[in-house]
N, C-alpha and C positions, 0 to 999 in steps of 0.2 A: 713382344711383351716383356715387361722386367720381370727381374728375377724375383721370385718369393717362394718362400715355405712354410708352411703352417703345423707341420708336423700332425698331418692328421693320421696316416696310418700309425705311426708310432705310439700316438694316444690310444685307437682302436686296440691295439698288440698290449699294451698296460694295462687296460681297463678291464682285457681279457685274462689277460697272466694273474691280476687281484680276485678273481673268479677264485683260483683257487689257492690259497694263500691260506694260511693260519688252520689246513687240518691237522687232525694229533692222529698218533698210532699210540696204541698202550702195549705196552713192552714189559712184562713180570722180570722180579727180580729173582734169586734163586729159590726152587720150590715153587716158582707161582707166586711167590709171597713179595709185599711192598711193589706193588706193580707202579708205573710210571709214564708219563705219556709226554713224549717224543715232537715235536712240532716238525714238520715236512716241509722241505724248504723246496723252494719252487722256481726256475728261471727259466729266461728265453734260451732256449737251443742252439740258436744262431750266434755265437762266441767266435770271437776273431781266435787265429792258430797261437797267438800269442799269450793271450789268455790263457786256452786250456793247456798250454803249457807250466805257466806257474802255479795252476791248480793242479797240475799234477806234480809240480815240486822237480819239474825239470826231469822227471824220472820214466821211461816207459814200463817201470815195474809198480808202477803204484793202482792201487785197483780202485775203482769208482764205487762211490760209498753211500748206498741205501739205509732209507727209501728215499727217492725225490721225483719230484715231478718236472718233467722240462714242455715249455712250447714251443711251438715253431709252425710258420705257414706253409702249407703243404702245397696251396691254389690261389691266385687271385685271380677272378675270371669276369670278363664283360656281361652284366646282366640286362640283356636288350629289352626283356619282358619288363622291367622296369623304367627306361627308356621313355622320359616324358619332352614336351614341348624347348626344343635345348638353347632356342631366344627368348623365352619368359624371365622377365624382370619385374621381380616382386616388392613394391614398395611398402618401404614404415615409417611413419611418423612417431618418431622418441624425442618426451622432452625430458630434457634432468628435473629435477629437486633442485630450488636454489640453493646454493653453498653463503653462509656467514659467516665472511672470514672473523670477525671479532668473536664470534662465540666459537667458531670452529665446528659448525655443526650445520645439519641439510635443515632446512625451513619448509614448510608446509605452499611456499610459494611454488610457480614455476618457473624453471631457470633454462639454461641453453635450450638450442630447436634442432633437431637431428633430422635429414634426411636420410634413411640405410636403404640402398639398393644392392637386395641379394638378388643371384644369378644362380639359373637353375643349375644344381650337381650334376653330378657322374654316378650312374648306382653300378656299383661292383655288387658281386660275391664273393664273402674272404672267408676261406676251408683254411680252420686251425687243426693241427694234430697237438694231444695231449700223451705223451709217455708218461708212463706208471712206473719208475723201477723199483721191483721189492725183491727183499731178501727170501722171501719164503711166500706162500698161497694165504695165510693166516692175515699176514700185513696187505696184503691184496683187497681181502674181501673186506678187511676196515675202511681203506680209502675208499673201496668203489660204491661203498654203500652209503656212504656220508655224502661222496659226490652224485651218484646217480637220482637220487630222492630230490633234488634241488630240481632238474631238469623233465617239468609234468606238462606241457612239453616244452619251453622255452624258461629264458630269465633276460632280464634287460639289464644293457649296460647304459652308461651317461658318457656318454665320451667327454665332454666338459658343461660347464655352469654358466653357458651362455646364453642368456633368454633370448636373443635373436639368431641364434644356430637352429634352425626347421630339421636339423638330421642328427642331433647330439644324443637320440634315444633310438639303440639296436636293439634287436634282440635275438639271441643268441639260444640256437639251435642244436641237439645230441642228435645224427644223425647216422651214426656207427660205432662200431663196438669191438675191437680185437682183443679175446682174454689173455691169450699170451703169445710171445712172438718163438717158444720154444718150439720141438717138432715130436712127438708123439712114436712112441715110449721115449723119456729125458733120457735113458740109462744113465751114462756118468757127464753127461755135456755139463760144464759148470759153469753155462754163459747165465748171465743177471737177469730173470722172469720181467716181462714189459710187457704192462697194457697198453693198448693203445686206443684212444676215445678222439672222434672224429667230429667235428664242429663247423657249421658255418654260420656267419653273421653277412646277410645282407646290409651294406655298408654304403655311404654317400661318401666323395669327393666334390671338395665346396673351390671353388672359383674365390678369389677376392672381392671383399663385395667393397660398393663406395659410399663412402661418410660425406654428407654434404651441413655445413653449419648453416641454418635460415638465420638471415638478419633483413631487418627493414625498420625503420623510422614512422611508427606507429603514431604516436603524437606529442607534441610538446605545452609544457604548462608552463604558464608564466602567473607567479604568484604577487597579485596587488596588495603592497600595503598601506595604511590608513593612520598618518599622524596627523597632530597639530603641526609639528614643527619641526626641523631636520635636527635638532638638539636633542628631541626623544630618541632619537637613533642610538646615541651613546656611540657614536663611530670611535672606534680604535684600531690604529694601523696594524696592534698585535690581535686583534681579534680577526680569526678567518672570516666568519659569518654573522655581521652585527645585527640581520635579519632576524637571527635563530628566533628569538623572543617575541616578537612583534605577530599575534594573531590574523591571519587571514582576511581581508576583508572580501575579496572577491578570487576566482581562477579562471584565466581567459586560456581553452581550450582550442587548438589550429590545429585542422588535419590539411593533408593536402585539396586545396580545391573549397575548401568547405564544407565538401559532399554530403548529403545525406543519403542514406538508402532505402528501399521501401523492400520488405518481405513479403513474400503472397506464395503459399503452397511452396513449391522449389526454385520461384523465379527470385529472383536478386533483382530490381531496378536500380540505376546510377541517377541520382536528383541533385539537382542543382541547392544551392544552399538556403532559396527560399521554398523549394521543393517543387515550384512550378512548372520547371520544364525538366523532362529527361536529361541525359548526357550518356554519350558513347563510351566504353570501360577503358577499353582502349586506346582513342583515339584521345580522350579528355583525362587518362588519369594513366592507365600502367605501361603507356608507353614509354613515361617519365622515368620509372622507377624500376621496370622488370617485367619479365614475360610470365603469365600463366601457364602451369604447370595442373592441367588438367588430371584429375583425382589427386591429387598433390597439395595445392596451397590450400590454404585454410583461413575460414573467414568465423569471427569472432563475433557473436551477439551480446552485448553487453545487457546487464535485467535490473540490476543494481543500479539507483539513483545516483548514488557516487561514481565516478568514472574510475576510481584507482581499487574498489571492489570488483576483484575481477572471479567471485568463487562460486560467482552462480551464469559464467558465462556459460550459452550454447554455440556448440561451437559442432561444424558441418565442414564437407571437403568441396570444394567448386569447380565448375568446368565448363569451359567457352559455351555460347549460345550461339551458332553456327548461321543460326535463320534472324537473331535480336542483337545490335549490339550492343544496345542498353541492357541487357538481360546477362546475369550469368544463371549458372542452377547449381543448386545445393541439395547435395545429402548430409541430411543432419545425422549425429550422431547421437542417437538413442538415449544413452549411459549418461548424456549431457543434461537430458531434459528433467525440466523437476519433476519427482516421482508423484505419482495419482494418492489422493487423499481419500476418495473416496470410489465405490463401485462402478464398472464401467456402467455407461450407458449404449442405449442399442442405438437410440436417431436422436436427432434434434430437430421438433417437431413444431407444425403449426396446430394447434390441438383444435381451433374455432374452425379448419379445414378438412383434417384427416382425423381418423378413428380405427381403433384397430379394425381387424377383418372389413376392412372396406376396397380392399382392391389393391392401395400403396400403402397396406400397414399389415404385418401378419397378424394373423386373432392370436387373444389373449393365453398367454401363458405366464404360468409361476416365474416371478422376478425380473418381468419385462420391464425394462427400466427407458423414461425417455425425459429427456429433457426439453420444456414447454416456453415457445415465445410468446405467450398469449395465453390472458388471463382465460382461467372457464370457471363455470356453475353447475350444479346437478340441477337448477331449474335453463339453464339454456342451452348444455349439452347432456340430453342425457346418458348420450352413448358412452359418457364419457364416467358418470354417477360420481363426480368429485368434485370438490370444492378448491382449486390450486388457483398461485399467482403467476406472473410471469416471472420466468427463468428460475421458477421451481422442478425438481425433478420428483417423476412419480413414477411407482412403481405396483406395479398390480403381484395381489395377495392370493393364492389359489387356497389358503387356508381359510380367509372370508372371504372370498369371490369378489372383492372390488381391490377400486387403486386407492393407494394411501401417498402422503407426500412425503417422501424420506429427503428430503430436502428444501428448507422453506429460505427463500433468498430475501426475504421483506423481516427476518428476524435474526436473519442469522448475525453473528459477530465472533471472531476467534481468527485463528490462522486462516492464511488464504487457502482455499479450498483449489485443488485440480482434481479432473474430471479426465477420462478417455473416453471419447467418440466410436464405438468398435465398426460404425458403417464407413466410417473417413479415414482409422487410427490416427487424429489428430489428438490434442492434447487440448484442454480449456481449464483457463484460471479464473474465478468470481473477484472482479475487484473494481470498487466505484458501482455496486449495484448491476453490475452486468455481465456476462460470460465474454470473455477474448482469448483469442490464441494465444498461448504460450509461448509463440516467439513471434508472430507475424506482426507486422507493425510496419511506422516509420521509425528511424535507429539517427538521431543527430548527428553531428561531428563529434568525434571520441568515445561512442557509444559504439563504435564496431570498428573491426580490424580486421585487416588482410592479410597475413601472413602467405607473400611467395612462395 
């Protein structure tokens, strides 16, 4: 393996040494009077001999100069009880914020694709000692009481501010206590009073993880324009783009193959460009281009009419079909789908068939809500004592004992309305007079994307 360092214990050993930094001792002036307070300086214990030589000034008569706090590792020990699966490779998908460089600022677009593969750590246990040196019992009980009250029974350190570090938050343990390292009765010994406070932090050692950049050639537009005559053009050799100006008349969209796709629950079908016969994933499309990386690539539902609105995409992770190989399957990602407009519903029901408490439908309860393909009447159903249309939702009232329509589809008009299914947890949108899936469909060329 090459060489590298991350410096992580050295962070651990800072982060811990800033624990206790910036306490005061108050210190009276003569009489008691104009008192003052002292800041306590604090450092790692572990000093090369070179050092604590020119803090002593070159001198073996110089005396070491309270109060201060020093740390130092006392243990570093293998903690097997923590000891997890040590081939687990935990994948993430990060994309950036697009950068524009003309304005110099992050865009609300999506910009690079990141693959980070972390590798499971190493759990140690790291036993810090804290010495206390004070001049007198007085300066004692100030520090140890400023520091002990922190410690009810732990406090967390951040080893750093990296949102993909899984072990950057410890927490840090009092687990001993020496009042002082003198020996009972002082008489005249005049060695310097030291407490001494015993700490461990269970602690990760991280492996290098791998950064992989996704790229792939999603699709190309070729923009038609629409003159009388190539003199409308205004071509000039000093002009980059004599284009710029000339409105849109059409955009011919090519993806590879054509393909279109068809969504159904988690299957992915591969369809040919008039959509009539199947196609193999593989063997007709990502042979060409790249290997499937199962829970990994990412496939892109485009919802938006426009193909370059990409901000209502749903977007799910895919993974071979072992048994189909027109099939992949998709877990879609939840956070992607457009959020519910209105209350769930329990079923989506045939009402001219089923009724509650009949067998396939539980008896009526407050706020049973279902959604109806099929008109009814209180003279043709009466089990049912309501008057609704189809792909109206209804909902029965325990406050009047019948069902009311809290959703009438033959009048509605406003935002598109979504609905969740809680017998399916699927999602449903009202649009064109009819209830469909929120992402299940056929998906054109340029209306969906693979990301490897």
């Amino acid at each position: 393996m090459k060489y590298w360092y991350d410096e992580q214990l050295r962070r651990y050993i800072l982060q811990f040494v800033r624990i206790f930094a910036n306490f005061k001792v108050k210190e009276g002036g003569k009489g008691g009077k104009n008192p003052y307070y002292n800041q306590v300086p604090v450092r790692y214990a572990d000093m090369s001999r070179m050092v604590a030589h020119i803090l002593r000034q070159n001198s073996e008569n110089m005396i070491n100069s309270t109060p201060f706090i020093a740390c130092s590792i006392q243990q570093l020990a293998i903690a097997r009880d923590r000891t997890h699966e040590p081939n687990f490779v935990d994948k993430k998908q990060i994309t950036e914020r697009k950068f524009d460089k003309e304005t110099n600022s992050y865009t609300t677009l999506p910009g690079n694709q990141y693959t980070v593969e972390r590798y499971m750590p190493v759990p140690y246990n790291l036993t810090m000692q804290v010495d206390i040196w004070t001049p007198n019992t007085d300066t004692k009980m100030q520090l140890l009481e400023q520091i002990l009250v922190l410690f009810n029974p732990t406090i967390q350190i951040q080893a750093n501010t990296n949102p993909l570090d899984w072990t950057n938050i410890v927490e840090v343990e009092l687990i001993d206590l020496q009042w002082t390292s003198r020996t009972q009765p002082v008489g005249v010994d005049e060695q310097i009073d030291i407490s001494s406070l015993t700490f461990t932090l269970p602690i990760w050692l991280n492996p290098p993880a791998k950064v992989k950049k996704q790229e792939i050639v999603e699709q190309i537009v070729a923009d038609i324009k629409l003159v009388d005559n190539l003199q409308e053009l205004g071509y000039d050799d000093a002009i980059y783009d004599f284009f710029g100006d000339i409105e849109n008349a059409a955009s011919v969209i090519v993806t590879p193959g054509n393909y279109r796709i068809g969504v159904s629950g988690t299957d992915i079908t591969l369809l040919s460009s008039d959509s009539l016969t199947t196609k193999k994933w593989n063997e007709d499309l990502l042979d060409a281009y790249g290997k499937l990386r199962d829970g990994v690539s990412i496939l892109k539902l485009r919802q938006s009419n426009d193909y370059e609105d990409h901000t209502q995409d749903i977007i799910g992770t895919v993974t071979a079909n072992t048994s189909d190989a027109t099939k992949l399957s998709i877990v879609i990602d939840q956070d992607t789908l457009p959020p519910t407009t209105l209350s769930d519903i329990s079923k989506i029901i045939d009402p001219q068939v089923n009724f509650p408490g009949d067998g396939t439908l539980a008896p009526v309860f407050d706020g049973q809500r279902y959604l109806i393909t099929e008109e009814i009447s209180t003279s043709g159903y009466p089990n049912w004592g309501i008057d609704a249309g189809e792909n109206d939702i209804i909902q029965y009232s325990q406050s009047s004992a019948k069902w009311v329509v809290v959703f009438d589809a033959s009048s509605y008009s406003g935002t598109v309305p979504v609905v969740q299914n809680l017998n399916t947890s699927k999602r449903y949108k009202f649009v064109s007079n009819q209830w469909i899936s929120v992402y299940e469909g056929e998906y054109n060329p340029g209306f969906w994307k693979l990301v490897l």
